[in-house]
N, C-alpha and C positions, 0 to 999 in steps of 0.2 A: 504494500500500500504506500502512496505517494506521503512523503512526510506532512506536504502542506494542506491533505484531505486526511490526514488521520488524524485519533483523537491522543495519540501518545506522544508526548513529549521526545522529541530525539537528543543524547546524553550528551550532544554537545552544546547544547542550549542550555542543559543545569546548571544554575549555580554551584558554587562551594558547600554552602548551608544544604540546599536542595541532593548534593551529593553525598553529603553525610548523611543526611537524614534518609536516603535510600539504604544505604551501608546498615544505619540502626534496624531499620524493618528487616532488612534482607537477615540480619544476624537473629531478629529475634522470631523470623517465620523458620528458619532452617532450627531452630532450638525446639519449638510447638511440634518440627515432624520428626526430631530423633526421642522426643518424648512420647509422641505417639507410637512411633515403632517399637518404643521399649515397654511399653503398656502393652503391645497386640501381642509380644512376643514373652513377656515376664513367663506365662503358664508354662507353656512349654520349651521356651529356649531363655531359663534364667541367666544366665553369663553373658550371654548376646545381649540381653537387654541391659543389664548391670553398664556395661559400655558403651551402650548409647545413651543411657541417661549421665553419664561421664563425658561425653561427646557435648549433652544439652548444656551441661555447667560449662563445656569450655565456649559454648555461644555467649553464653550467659554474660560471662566476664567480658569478654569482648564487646558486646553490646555497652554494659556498662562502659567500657575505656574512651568508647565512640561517642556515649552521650554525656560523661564529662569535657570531654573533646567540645560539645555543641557548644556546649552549654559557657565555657569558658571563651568560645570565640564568636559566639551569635547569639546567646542567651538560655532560656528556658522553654521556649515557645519552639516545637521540634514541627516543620513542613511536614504532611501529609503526603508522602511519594512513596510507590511501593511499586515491583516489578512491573506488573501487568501495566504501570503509567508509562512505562520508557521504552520507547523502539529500540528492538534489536536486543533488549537484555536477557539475560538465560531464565530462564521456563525451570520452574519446577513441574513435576508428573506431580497429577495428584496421590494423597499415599493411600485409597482404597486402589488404586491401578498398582501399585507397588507391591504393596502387605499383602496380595493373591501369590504372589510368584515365589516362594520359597524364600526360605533366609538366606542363601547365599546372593539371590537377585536384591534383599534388601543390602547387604552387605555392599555387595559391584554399586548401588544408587546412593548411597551414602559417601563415597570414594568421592562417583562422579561428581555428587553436590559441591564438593569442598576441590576440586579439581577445576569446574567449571566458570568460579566466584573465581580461583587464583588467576585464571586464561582470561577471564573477561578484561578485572580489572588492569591485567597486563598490557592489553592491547589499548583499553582505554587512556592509559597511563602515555603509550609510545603516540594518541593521538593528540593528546592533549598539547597545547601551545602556551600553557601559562604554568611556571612555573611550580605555584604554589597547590594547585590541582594538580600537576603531575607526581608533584611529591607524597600527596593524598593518597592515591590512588596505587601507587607504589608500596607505599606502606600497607594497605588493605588486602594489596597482594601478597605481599611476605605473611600478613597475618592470615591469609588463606593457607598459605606453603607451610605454615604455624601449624594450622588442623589436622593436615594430612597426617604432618609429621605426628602430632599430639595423639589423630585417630590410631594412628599403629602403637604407640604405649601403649594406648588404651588396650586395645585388643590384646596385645602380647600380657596383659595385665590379667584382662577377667578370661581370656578366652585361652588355657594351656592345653594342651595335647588332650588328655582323658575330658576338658569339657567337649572341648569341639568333636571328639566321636563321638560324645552321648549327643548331642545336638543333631549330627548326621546319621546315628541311627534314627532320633524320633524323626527328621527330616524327613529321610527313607519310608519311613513306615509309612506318616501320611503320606506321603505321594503314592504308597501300595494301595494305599485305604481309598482314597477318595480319586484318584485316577487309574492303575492297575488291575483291579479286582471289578469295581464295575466295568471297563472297558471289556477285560478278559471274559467277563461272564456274557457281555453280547456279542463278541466276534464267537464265541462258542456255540449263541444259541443262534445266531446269524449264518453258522456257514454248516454246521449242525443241521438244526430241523429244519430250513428252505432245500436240504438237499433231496428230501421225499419229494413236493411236489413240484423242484424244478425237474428231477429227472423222469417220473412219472407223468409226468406231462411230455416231455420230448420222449421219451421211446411210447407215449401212446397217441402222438399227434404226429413225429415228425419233422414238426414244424419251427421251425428257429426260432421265429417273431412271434407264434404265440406262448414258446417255453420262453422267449426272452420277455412278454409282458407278465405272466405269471411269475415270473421269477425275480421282476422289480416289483410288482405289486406288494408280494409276502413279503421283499428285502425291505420294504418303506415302511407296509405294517406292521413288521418283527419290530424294528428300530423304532415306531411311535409307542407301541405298547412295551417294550423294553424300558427306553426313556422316560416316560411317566410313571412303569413300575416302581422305576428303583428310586427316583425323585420322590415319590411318594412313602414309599418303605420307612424311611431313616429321617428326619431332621438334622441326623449328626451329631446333636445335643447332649445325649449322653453316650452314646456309643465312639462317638469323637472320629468318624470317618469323612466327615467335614461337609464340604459345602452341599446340599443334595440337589442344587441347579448342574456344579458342576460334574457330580457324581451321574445323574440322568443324561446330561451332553456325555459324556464319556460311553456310556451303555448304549444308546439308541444311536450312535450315531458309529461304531462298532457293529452292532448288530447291523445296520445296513449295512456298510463296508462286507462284514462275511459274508450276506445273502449275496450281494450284485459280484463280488468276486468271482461265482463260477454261473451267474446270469449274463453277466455282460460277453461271454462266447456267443453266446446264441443270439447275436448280432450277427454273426458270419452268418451266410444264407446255407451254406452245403451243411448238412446235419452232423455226417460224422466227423468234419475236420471242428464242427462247432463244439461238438460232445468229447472228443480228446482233450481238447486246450480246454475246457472243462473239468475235466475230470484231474488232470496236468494241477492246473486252479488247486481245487482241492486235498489234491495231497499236498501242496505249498501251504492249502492253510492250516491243514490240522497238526502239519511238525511246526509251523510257525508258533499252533495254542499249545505245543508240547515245551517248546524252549520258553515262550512266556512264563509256562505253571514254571520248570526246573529254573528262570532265571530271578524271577521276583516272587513267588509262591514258594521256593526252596521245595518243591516237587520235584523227587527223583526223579531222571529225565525217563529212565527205563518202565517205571509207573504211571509216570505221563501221557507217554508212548504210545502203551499199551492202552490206557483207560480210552485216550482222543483217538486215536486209532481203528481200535476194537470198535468204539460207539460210531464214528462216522462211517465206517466198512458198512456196518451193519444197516444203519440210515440208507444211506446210497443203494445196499442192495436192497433192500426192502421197497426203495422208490423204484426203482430198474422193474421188477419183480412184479409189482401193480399197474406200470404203465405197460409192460410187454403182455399181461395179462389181460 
C-alpha cells in the first residue's frame, strides 16, 4: 500500500519520543506472549515455561530502562504507537496460531521474536540520518542481541538434559494422541472396509467409472462419518488426547485418503490394468498401516503385519467373492 493512502505511519517520519514509545509497547506486548506461553505450557511442559516466564522478567526490565529513558528526556506522558501503527515493522503471529504447533515450534517463534526486533532495528539504525536516532536505535538493537543471548541462559538454566526428554516424550505422546491414532484409525477403516464394495462392484459390473463412483462415494462417506465420530467421542478434557476438531480432521480426512487410494484406478477405463494398480494400491496401504502401528503405536511390526494383512486379505476376498458371484 502507497504510504500517502495508508493509514500507518512510515518509521521515518517518527519522532525520537514516538520511537521510544514504540520500543516501550513493543517490549511490553513481547512480555504479555512469553507469559502467555508459559501459562498454556506450565501443565505439561513445567521447565519450558519456568523460562519463559524468565524470558517475560527480562522484557520487563527493559521496558522499565526504556521508560525511565522517556521519561527523563520527554517526560511522563508516553505517545500511543504500537506495531500494527508503522509501515513495514515486524508482525507478530498471533499466539493461538503458535501455542497449536508443539513446543518446539513455540521454542523456533520465541528465537525469531527477539531475532527479528535485533534485524529490524538494525536496518532502521543504518537508515537513519540523524544522529541521535541512530544511536537509539543501535542500542535497542544490542538490547535485542541482549535476549537472545539472555534467552539461551535461560534455557540452558530451567531446560537440562533429563527435562527436555520428559518434555519430548509428553511432546511425542500428544502428537500420538491427538494426531496418530485418530489418523491411523481412519486410513485403516478407509482403505479396510471401502475394499468390499469397491471390488465387488468392479468384478460384478466391470465397469471402471461406476466402481470409481462407488468407490468415492463410500471414501467421502467413510471420512464424514469417521470425522464427526471421533470429534464427537472425546472432548479431550479429561482423557487429555487434545483438540477433538483437530482429532476429527485427522480421522475423516485419512479415512478418505484410504478409501480413494485404491478408487482413484478405476479412473483408467481398461478394467484389468485399473484392478492391478488397484490392488498394487492396496498392498502399499496396508504395510504402510503396518509400519504406522510398529512406528508410533510400538506394534510389533510382525503382529502388525499379520493382524493388517490377514484382515485386509480377507476384506478384499470377501468383496472379489460377492461381486464374481
Amino acid at each position: 500500500m502507497l504510504p500517502q493512502i495508508s493509514s500507518r505511519r512510515r518509521f521515518a517520519d517518527l519522532s525520537e519520543q514516538e520511537i521510544l514509545a514504540l520500543a516501550i509497547s513493543s517490549e511490553e506486548d513481547d512480555a504479555r506472549i512469553y507469559r502467555t506461553y508459559a501459562e498454556s505450557l506450565r501443565a505439561d511442559y513445567p521447565d519450558t515455561a519456568a523460562m519463559f516466564e524468565g524470558m517475560a522478567r527480562e522484557e520487563d526490565s527493559h521496558r522499565q530502562r526504556l521508560i525511565e529513558l522517556h521519561q527523563a528526556r520527554f517526560g511522563e506522558v508516553i505517545p500511543l504507537i504500537r506495531r500494527e501503527h508503522v509501515a513495514g515493522f515486524y508482525a507478530r503471529r498471533p499466539v493461538w496460531l503458535v501455542e497449536n504447533l508443539g513446543i518446539a515450534r513455540i521454542r523456533d517463534e520465541a528465537e525469531a521474536m527477539e531475532h527479528d526486533a535485533e534485524v529490524f532495528y538494525l536496518k532502521a539504525a543504518k537508515r537513519s540520518t540523524d544522529a541521535a536516532t541512530r544511536k537509539l536505535l543501535g542500542d535497542l538493537a544490542a538490547a535485542e542481541a541482549g535476549h537472545q543471548t539472555r534467552a539461551g541462559e535461560l534455557e540452558a538454566e530451567h531446560l537440562d538434559d533429563d527435562s527436555r526428554a520428559v518434555e519430548e516424550r509428553t511432546s511425542h505422546r500428544q502428537f500420538v494422541l491427538t494426531w496418530v491414532q485418530p489418523g491411523l484409525a481412519g486410513l485403516m477403516d478407509g482403505s479396510v472396509s471401502t475394499l468390499a464394495p469397491i471390488f465387488a462392484t468392479a468384478f460384478a459390473t466391470q465397469d471402471t467409472w461406476t466402481t470409481f463412483l462407488v468407490g468415492l462415494a463410500a471414501s467421502v462417506g467413510a471420512g464424514i462419518s469417521m470425522g464427526f465420530t471421533e470429534a464427537a467421542s472425546d472432548d479431550g478434557e479429561l482423557s487429555g488426547r487434545g483438540s477433538p476438531v483437530k482429532r476429527g480432521f485427522a480421522s475423516g480426512v485419512m479415512t478418505t485418503v484410504g478409501g480413494l487410494g485404491h478408487a482413484l484406478p478405476y479412473l483408467i477405463p481398461d478394467f484389468w490394468t485399473a484392478t492391478i494398480i488397484a490392488f498394487v494400491v492396496v498392498f502399499i496401504e496396508l504395510w504402510a498401516i503396518a509400519w504406522i502401528q510398529n512406528r508410533y503405536m510400538d506394534t510389533p511390526f510382525l503382529r502388525a503385519s499379520f493382524q493388517v494383512v490377514l484382515g485386509g486379505a480377507l476384506v478384499f476376498a470377501a468383496g472379489v467373492l460377492i461381486g464374481s458371484g
